[in-house]
C-alpha positions as CSV (number, residue, x, y, z in Angstrom):
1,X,-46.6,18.4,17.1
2,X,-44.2,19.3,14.4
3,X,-41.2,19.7,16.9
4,X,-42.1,16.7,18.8
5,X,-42.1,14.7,15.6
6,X,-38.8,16.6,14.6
7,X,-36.9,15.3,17.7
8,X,-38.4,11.5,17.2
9,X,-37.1,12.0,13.8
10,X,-33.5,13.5,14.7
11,X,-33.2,10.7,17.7
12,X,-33.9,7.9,15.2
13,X,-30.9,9.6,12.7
14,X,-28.6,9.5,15.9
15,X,-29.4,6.2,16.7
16,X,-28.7,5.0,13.0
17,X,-26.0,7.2,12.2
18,X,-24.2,5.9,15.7
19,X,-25.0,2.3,14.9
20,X,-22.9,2.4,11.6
21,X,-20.0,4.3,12.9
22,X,-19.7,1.9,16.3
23,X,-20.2,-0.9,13.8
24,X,-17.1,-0.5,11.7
25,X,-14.9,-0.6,15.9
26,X,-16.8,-3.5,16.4
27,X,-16.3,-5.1,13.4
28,X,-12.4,-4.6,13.5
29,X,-12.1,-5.9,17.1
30,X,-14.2,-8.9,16.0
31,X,-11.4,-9.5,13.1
32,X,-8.6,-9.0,15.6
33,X,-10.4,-11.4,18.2
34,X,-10.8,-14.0,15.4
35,X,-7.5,-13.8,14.7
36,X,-6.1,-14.0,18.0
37,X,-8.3,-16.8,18.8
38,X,-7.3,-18.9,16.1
39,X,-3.7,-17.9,16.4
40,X,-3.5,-18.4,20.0
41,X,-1.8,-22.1,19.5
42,X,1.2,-20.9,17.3
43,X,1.6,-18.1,20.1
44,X,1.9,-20.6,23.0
45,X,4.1,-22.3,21.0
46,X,6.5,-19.9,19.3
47,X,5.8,-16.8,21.2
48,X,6.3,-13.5,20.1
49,X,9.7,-12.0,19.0
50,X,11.7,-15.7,18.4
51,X,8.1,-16.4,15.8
52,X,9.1,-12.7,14.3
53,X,12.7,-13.3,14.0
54,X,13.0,-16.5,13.1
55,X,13.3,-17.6,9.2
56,X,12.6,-21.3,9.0
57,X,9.2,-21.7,8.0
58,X,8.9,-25.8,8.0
59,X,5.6,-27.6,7.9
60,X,7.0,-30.9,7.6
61,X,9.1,-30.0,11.1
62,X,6.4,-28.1,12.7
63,X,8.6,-24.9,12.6
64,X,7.1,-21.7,11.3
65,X,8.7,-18.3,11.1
66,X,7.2,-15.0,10.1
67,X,11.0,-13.2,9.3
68,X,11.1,-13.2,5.4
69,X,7.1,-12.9,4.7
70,X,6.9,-9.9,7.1
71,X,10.3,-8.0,5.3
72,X,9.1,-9.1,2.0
73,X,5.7,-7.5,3.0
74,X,7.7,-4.0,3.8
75,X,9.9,-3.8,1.0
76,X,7.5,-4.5,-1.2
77,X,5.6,-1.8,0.1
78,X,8.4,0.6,0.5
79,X,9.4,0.2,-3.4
80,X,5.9,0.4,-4.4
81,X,5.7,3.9,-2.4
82,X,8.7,5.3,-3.6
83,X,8.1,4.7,-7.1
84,X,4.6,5.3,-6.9
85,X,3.7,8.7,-4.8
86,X,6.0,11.4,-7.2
87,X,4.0,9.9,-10.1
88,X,1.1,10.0,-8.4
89,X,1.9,14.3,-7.5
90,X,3.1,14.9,-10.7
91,X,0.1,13.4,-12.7
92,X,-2.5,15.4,-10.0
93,X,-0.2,19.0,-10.3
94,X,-0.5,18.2,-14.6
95,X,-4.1,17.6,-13.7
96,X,-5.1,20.8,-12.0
97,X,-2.4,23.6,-12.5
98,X,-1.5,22.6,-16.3
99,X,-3.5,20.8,-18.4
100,X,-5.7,22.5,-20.5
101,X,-9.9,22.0,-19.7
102,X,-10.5,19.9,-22.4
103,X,-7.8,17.2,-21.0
104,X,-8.5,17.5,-17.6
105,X,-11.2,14.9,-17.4
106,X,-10.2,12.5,-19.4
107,X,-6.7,12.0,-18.0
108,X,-8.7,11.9,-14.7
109,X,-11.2,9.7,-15.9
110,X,-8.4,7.6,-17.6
111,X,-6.7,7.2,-13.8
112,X,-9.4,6.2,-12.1
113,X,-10.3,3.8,-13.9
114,X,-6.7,2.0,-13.4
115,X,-8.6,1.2,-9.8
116,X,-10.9,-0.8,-11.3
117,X,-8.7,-2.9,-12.9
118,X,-8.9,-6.6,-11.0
119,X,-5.6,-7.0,-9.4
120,X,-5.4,-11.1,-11.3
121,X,-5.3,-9.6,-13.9
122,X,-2.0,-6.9,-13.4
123,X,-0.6,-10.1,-12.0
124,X,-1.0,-11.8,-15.1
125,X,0.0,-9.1,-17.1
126,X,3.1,-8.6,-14.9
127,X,3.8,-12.3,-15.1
128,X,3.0,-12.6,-19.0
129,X,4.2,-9.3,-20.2
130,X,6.1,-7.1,-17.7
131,X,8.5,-9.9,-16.5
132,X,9.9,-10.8,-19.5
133,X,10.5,-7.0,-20.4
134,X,12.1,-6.9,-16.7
135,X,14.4,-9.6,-17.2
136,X,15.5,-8.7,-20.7
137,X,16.2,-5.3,-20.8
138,X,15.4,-3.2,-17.8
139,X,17.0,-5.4,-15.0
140,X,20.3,-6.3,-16.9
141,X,20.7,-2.8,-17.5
142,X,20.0,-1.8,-14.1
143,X,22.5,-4.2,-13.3
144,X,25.2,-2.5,-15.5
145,X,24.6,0.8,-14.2
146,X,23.4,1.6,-10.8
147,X,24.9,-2.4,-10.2
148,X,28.5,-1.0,-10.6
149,X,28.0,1.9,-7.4
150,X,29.6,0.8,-4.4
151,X,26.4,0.9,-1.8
152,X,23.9,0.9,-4.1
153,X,24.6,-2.0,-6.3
154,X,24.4,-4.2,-3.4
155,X,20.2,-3.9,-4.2
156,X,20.9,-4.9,-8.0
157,X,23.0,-8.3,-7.4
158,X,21.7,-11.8,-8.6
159,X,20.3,-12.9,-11.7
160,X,17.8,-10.7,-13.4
161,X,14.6,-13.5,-13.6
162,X,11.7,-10.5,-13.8
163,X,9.8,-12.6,-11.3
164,X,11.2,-11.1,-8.2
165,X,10.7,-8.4,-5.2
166,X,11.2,-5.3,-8.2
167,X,8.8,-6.4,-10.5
168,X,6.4,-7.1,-7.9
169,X,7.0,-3.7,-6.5
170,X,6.6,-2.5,-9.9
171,X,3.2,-3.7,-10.0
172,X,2.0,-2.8,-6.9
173,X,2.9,1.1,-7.4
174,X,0.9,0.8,-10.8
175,X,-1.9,-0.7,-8.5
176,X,-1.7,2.6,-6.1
177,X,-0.8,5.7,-8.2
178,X,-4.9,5.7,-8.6
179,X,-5.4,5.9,-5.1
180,X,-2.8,8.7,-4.8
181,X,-3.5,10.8,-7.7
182,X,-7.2,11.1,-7.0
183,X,-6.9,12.4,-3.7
184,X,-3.8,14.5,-4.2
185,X,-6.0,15.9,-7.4
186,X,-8.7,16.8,-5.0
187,X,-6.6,18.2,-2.4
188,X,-5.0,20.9,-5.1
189,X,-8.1,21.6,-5.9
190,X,-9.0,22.9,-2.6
191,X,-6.5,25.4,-2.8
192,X,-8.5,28.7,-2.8
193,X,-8.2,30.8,-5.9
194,X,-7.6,34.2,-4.5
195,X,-4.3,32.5,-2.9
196,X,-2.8,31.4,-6.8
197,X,-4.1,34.6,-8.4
198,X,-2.6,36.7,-5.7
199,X,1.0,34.6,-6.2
200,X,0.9,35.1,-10.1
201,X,0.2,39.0,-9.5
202,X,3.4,39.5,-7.1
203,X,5.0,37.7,-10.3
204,X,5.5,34.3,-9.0
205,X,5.8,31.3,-11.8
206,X,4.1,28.4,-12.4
207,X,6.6,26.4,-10.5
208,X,6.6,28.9,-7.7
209,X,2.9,29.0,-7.3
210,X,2.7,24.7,-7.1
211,X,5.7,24.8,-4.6
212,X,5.4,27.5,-2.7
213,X,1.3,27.8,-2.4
214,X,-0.6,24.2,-3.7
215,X,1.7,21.9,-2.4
216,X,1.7,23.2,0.9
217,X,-1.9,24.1,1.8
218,X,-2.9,20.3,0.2
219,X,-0.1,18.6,2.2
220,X,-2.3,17.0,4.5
221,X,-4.3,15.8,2.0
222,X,-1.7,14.6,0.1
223,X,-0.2,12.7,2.8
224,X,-3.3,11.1,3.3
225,X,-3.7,9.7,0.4
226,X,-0.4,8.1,0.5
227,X,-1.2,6.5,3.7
228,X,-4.3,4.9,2.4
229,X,-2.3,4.1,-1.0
230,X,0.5,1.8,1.8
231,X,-2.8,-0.1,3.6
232,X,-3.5,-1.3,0.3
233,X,0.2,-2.3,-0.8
234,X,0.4,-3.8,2.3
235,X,-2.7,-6.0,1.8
236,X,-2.5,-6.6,-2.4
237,X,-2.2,-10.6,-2.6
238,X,-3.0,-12.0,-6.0
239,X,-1.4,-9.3,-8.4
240,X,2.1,-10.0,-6.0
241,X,1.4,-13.7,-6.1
242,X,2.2,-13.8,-9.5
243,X,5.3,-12.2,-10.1
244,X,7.0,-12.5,-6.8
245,X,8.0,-16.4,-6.5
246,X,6.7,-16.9,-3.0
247,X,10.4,-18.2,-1.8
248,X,11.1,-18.1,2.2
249,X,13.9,-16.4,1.9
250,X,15.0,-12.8,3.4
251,X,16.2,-11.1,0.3
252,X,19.3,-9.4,0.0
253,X,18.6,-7.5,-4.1
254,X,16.0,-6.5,-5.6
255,X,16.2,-9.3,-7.9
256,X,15.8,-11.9,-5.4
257,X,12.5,-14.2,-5.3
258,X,10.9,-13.5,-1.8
259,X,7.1,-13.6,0.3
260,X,4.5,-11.8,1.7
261,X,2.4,-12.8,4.5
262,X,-0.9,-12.3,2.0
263,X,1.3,-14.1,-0.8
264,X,1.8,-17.0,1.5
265,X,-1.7,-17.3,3.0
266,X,-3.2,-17.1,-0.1
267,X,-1.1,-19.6,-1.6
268,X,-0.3,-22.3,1.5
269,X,-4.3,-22.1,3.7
270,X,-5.8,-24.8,1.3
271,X,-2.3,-26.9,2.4
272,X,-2.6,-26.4,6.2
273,X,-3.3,-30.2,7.3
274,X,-1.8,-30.2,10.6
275,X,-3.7,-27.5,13.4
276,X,-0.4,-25.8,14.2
277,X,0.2,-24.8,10.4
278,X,-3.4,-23.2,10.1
279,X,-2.9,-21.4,13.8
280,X,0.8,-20.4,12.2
281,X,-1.2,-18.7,9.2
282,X,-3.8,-17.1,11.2
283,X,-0.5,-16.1,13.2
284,X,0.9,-14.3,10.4
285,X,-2.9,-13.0,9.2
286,X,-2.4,-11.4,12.9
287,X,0.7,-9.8,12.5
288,X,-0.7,-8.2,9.2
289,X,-3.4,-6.7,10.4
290,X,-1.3,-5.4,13.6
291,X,1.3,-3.8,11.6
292,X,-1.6,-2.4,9.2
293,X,-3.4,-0.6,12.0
294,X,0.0,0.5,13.5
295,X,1.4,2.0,10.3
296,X,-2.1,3.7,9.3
297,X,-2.7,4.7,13.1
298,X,0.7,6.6,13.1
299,X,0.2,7.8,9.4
300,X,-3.3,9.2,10.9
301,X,-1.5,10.6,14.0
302,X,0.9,12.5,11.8
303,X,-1.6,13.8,10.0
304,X,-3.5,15.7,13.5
305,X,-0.8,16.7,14.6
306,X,0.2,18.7,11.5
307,X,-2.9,19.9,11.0
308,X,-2.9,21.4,14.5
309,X,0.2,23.0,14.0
């Protein structure tokens, strides 16, 4: 009786437990078909790679292009990686290899709760605070250092506004150092003990034993983290919104105004009067969620086959 009610009980956990996980596939193709659906006129019209390249985006002509929301998207997201992820790794190795005990939890605590934050409101502090700070003394200094180099100063040309594609990246790699940092902390601290202790008996420093032993083995992890730290700078709409300028432009500085595709639904879906502009928006909705999935699907891929190795 007790076996037979023990396999009742173990089907009825497979069922539920297989339910949930088939529900999140189902759910994403459901978005994707939406999507598609929806987006299906501005296909037939534009097609694929002119509706990608192109960089007129016209409502009043009835010509849409997806060129400077979809590179405004990536270099956003870029920036906000490169500035965020060695924070991120420096504040999880300070974390778990130096800090002493009594700090340890409330620096974590302190970075996590960054995560809650709402992102309106690091858009109006970027807009309110951060941007005049940006346009006043960071950017005009930028511009007379790093703006004088041959190659580089190319990205520090125009005039320093604070509302613009580095301010906005600043943002977002405030937005995801929490992300980063909490499972980078977690992954160091799955480096096994005896493997530290037996690196600072053979003599090895501090620095040896994070570079040569925790950084390694948490790799993966660490990776990880920053892949999941790009889906959500890829998707972050309101906190960009503010301090981006939503022009449809492709930029050519750092200081130039510029769009995202979730800055540019958000602010032009209540304006879609004409069925072609709303299936033009669902068209770029589409390509988000497309170059999401790709990006994270190879960042995922990466990540097995590294761990196989």
């Amino acid at each position: 009786m007790k076996k037979q009610k023990g396999k009742i009980t173990d089907i009825i956990f497979l069922a539920i437990t297989a339910i949930t996980a088939f529900s999140i596939i189902a759910l994403s193709l459901g978005i994707f078909l939406v999507l598609f659906k929806e987006s299906l006129p501005a296909v037939e019209k534009f097609g694929f790679v002119s509706f990608i390249l192109s960089k007129e985006w016209d409502p009043v002509r009835e010509i849409f292009g997806a060129a400077p929301a979809l590179i405004g998207t990536l270099i956003t997201s870029f920036f906000a990686l490169l500035f965020a992820v060695p924070i991120a790794v420096g504040i999880a190795i300070f974390i778990t290899e130096i800090a002493p005990s009594f700090l340890k939890g409330v620096i974590g605590t302190a970075i996590e709760l960054l995560a809650a934050i709402p992102s309106i409101i690091y858009g109006m502090w970027g807009l309110f605070t951060l941007a005049p700070i940006m346009s006043e003394n960071i950017e005009p200094l930028l511009q007379s250092t790093f703006g004088k180099l041959p190659l580089l100063g190319k990205l520090f040309e125009g005039t320093p506004l604070g509302v613009d594609l580095f301010t906005a990246s600043i943002i977002l790699s405030i937005m995801i150092i929490p992300f980063t940092a909490s499972i980078a902390r977690d992954s160091f601290n799955l480096t096994p003990s005896v493997l530290k202790e037996s690196a600072y008996a053979i003599g090895a420093t501090k620095w040896e034993v994070v570079k040569d032993v925790v950084l390694p083995y948490s790799k993966l992890g660490v990776l990880g983290g920053v892949g999941l730290s790009l889906g959500r700078a890829l998707g972050e709409t309101m906190a960009v919104a503010f301090v981006l300028g939503n022009l449809n432009q492709i930029p050519h500085s750092l200081f130039d105004a510029a769009a995202t595709v979730t800055v540019k639904l958000a602010n032009e879906f209540t304006e879609a009067d004409k069925d072609i502009y709303l299936s033009s928006l669902y068209y770029l909705a589409l390509l988000l969620f497309i170059l999401s999935f790709t990006i994270l699907a190879m960042a995922k891929l990466f990540l097995l086959k590294a761990e196989r190795k």
